[in-house]
C-alpha positions in Angstrom: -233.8 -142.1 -22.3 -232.3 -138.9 -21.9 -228.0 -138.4 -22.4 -226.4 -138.7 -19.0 -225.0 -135.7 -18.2 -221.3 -134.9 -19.7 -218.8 -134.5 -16.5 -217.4 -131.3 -15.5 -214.1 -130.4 -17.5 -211.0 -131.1 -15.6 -208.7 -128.1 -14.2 -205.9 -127.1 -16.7 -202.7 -128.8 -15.5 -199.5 -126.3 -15.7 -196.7 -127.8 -17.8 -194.3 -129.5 -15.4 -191.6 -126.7 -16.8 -194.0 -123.9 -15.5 -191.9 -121.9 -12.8 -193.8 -119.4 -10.5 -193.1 -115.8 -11.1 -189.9 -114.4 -8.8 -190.0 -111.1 -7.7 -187.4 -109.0 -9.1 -183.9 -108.7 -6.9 -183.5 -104.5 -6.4 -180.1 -105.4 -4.4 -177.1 -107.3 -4.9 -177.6 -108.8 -1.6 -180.5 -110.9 -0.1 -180.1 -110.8 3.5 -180.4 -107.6 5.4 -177.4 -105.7 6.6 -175.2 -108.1 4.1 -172.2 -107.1 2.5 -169.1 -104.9 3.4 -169.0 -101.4 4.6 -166.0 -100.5 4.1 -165.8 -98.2 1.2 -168.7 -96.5 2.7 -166.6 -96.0 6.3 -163.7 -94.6 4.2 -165.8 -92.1 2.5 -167.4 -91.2 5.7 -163.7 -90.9 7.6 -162.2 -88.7 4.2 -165.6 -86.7 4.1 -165.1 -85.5 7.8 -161.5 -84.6 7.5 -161.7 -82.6 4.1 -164.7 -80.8 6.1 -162.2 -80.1 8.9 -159.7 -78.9 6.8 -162.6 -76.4 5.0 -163.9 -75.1 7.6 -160.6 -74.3 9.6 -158.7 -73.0 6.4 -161.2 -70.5 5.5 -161.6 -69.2 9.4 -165.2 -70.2 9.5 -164.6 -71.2 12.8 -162.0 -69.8 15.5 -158.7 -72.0 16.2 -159.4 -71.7 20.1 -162.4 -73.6 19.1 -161.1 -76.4 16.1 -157.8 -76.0 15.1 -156.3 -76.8 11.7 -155.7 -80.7 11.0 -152.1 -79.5 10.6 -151.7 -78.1 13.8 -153.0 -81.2 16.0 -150.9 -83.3 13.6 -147.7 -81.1 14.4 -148.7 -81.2 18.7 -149.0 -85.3 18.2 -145.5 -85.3 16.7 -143.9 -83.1 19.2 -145.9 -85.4 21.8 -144.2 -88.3 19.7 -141.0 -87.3 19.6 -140.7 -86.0 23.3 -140.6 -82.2 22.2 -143.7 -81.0 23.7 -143.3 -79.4 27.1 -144.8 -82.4 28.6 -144.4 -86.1 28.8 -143.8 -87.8 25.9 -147.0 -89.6 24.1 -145.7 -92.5 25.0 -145.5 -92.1 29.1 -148.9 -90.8 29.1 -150.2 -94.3 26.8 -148.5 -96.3 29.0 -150.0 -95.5 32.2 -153.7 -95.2 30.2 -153.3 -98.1 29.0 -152.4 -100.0 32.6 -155.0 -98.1 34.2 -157.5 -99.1 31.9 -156.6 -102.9 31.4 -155.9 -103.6 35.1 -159.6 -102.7 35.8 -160.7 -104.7 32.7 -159.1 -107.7 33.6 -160.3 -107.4 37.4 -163.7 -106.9 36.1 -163.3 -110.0 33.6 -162.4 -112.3 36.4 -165.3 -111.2 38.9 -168.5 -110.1 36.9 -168.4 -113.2 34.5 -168.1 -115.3 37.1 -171.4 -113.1 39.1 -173.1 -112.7 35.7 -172.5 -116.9 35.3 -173.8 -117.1 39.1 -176.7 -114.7 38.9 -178.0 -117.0 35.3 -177.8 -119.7 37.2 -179.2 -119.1 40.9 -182.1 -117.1 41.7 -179.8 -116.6 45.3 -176.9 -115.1 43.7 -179.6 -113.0 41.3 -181.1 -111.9 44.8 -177.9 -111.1 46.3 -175.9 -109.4 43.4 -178.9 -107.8 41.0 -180.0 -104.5 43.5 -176.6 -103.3 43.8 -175.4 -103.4 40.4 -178.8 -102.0 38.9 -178.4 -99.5 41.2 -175.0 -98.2 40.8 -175.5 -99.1 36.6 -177.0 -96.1 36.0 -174.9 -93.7 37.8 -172.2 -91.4 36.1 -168.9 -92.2 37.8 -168.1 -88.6 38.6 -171.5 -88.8 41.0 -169.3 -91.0 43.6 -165.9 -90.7 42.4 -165.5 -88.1 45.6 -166.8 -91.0 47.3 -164.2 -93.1 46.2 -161.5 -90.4 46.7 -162.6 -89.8 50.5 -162.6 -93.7 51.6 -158.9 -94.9 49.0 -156.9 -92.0 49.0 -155.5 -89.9 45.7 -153.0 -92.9 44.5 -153.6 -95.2 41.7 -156.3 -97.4 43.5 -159.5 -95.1 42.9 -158.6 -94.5 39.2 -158.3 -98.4 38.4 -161.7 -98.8 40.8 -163.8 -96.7 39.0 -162.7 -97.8 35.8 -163.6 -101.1 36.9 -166.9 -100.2 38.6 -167.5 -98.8 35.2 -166.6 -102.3 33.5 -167.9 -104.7 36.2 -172.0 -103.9 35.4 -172.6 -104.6 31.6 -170.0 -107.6 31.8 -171.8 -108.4 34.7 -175.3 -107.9 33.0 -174.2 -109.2 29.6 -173.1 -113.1 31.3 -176.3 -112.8 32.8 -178.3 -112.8 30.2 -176.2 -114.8 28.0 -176.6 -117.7 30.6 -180.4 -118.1 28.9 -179.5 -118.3 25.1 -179.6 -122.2 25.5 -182.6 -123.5 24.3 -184.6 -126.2 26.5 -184.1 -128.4 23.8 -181.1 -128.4 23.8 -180.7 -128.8 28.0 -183.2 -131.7 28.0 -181.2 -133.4 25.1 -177.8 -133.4 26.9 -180.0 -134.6 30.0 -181.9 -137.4 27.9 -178.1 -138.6 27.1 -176.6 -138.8 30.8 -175.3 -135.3 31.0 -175.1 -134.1 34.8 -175.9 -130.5 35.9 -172.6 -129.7 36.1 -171.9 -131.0 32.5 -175.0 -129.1 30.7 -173.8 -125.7 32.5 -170.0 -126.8 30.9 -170.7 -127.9 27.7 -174.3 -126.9 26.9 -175.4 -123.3 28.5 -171.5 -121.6 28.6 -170.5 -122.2 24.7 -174.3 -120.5 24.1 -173.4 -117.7 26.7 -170.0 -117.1 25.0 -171.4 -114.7 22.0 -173.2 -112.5 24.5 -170.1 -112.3 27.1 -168.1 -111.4 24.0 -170.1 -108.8 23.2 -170.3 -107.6 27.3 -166.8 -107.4 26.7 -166.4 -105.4 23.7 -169.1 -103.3 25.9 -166.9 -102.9 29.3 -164.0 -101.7 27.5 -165.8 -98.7 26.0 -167.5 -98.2 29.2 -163.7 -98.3 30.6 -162.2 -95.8 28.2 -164.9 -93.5 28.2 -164.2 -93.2 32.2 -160.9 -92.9 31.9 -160.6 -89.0 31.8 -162.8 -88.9 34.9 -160.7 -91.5 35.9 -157.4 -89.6 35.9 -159.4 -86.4 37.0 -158.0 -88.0 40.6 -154.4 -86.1 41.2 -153.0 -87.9 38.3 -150.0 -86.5 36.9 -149.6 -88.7 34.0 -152.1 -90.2 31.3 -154.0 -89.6 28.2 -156.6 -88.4 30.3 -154.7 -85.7 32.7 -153.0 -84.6 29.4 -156.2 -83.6 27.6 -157.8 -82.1 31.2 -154.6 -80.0 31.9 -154.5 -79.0 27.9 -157.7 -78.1 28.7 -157.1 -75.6 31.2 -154.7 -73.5 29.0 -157.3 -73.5 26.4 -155.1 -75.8 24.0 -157.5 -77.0 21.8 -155.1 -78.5 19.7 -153.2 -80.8 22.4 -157.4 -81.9 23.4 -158.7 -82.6 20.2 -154.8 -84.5 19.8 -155.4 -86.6 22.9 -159.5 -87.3 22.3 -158.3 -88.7 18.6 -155.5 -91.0 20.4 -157.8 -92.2 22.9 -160.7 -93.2 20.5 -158.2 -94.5 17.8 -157.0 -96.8 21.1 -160.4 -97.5 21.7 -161.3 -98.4 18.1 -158.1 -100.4 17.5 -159.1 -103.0 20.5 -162.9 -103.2 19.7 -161.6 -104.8 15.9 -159.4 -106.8 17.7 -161.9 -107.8 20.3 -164.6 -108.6 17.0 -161.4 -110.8 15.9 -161.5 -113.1 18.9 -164.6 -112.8 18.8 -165.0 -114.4 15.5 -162.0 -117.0 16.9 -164.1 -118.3 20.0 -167.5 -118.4 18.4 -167.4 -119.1 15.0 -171.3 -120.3 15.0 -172.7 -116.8 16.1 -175.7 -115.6 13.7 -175.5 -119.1 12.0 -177.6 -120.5 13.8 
């Protein structure tokens, strides 16, 4: 009889220490974006100013246009100390400052709770969404004679169209935050009793908070960024009237003084809005 035929040889089985090749790290960090940026944001900020000191030391560029770093520093201390021929720094921060966060806090209490609406009830969506999408896009000088010609020259169109200003991405921001809740998650708290009242309280609003947060940290630029235009309306104090009325006696060194206080201002509250931000909603981009 003839040999049966030999079986085929079996696969070679790795050793049970084999480990599969790992690509080689070219970064210290793994996840994109990771790490801190704040050597590089120092180097950026020091990089600027000794280019503003160059270029104004050797006259490359005309003082009516950039003054010398030394010049706006000495116009803030005379602001600071009350011995500029104006209002002192501080009179003119004050009345910014109430202008601005009036119309913040107004917006805060009305467009969350129409954002929150509008997420919630195609109605409300159907009611509130034209108007604001229309008016969203509009630069506030385009109706601020509007505004003057129906409210008068006094502080109520100044904190109204700083708050018009705030009022549509805080608006639009709760909005959208109102569908970051997954279905699972709704039909889970349903599955376990929860009424509708209860999932929009305990289930749809702690997964809105991130994006209101971030509407927030949104609005306030929005608001400081009107705020010249803002104080444009007969205003005879402000951070905003002092860099327009520097402006018409070509003092470049009391404007570029002023725009550096108002985004220093502006700054300062945006770290510590990311702080509460990281207080409220510790869970954001964990998830």
């Amino acid at each position: 009889m003839p040999d049966a035929p030999e079986p085929p040889a079996a696969a070679p089985v790795p050793a049970p220490d084999a480990v599969p090749a790992i690509a080689p790290n070219t970064s210290a960090y793994r996840t994109p974006g990771e790490g801190s940026a704040l050597t590089i944001s120092v180097v950026t900020i020091v990089s600027l100013f000794v280019a503003w000191f160059v270029v104004t030391h050797f006259g490359w560029i005309k003082p009516l246009f950039l003054p010398k770093p030394a010049t706006v520093f000495e116009q803030f201390v005379d602001y600071l100390t009350g011995a500029a021929n104006d209002k002192p720094l501080w009179d003119h921060f004050v009345a910014s400052m109430f202008r601005v966060f009036s119309a913040f806090v107004l917006a805060c209490l009305t467009a969350i709770p129409v954002g929150i609406a509008m997420g919630m009830s195609r109605v409300a969506r159907g009611i509130f969404d034209p108007p604001i999408e229309f008016y969203r896009p509009l630069p506030p000088l385009s109706y601020l004679p509007l505004i003057i010609i129906w409210f008068g020259i006094d502080e109520m169109p100044k904190i109204l169209l700083i708050y018009l200003a705030c009022f549509a991405p805080l608006a639009l921001a709760a909005r959208s935050g109102m569908k970051s809740a997954s279905q699972e998650q709704i039909h889970a708290a349903y599955s376990m009793g929860a009424s509708y009242w209860q999932v929009i309280r305990y289930v749809i609003l702690p997964s809105a908070m991130p994006e209101i947060l971030v509407g927030m940290r949104i609005a306030i630029g929005f608001g400081w960024t009107t705020l010249v235009a803002a104080e444009m309306v007969a205003a005879h104090v402000g951070l905003g009237q002092m860099v327009l009325n520097a402006s018409n006696f070509l003092r470049t060194d009391i404007v570029v003084m002023g725009i550096i206080v108002i985004g220093v201002v502006a700054y300062l509250f945006d770290l510590l809005m990311r702080k509460v931000e990281r207080m409220v909603v510790p869970w954001k981009g964990k998830g």
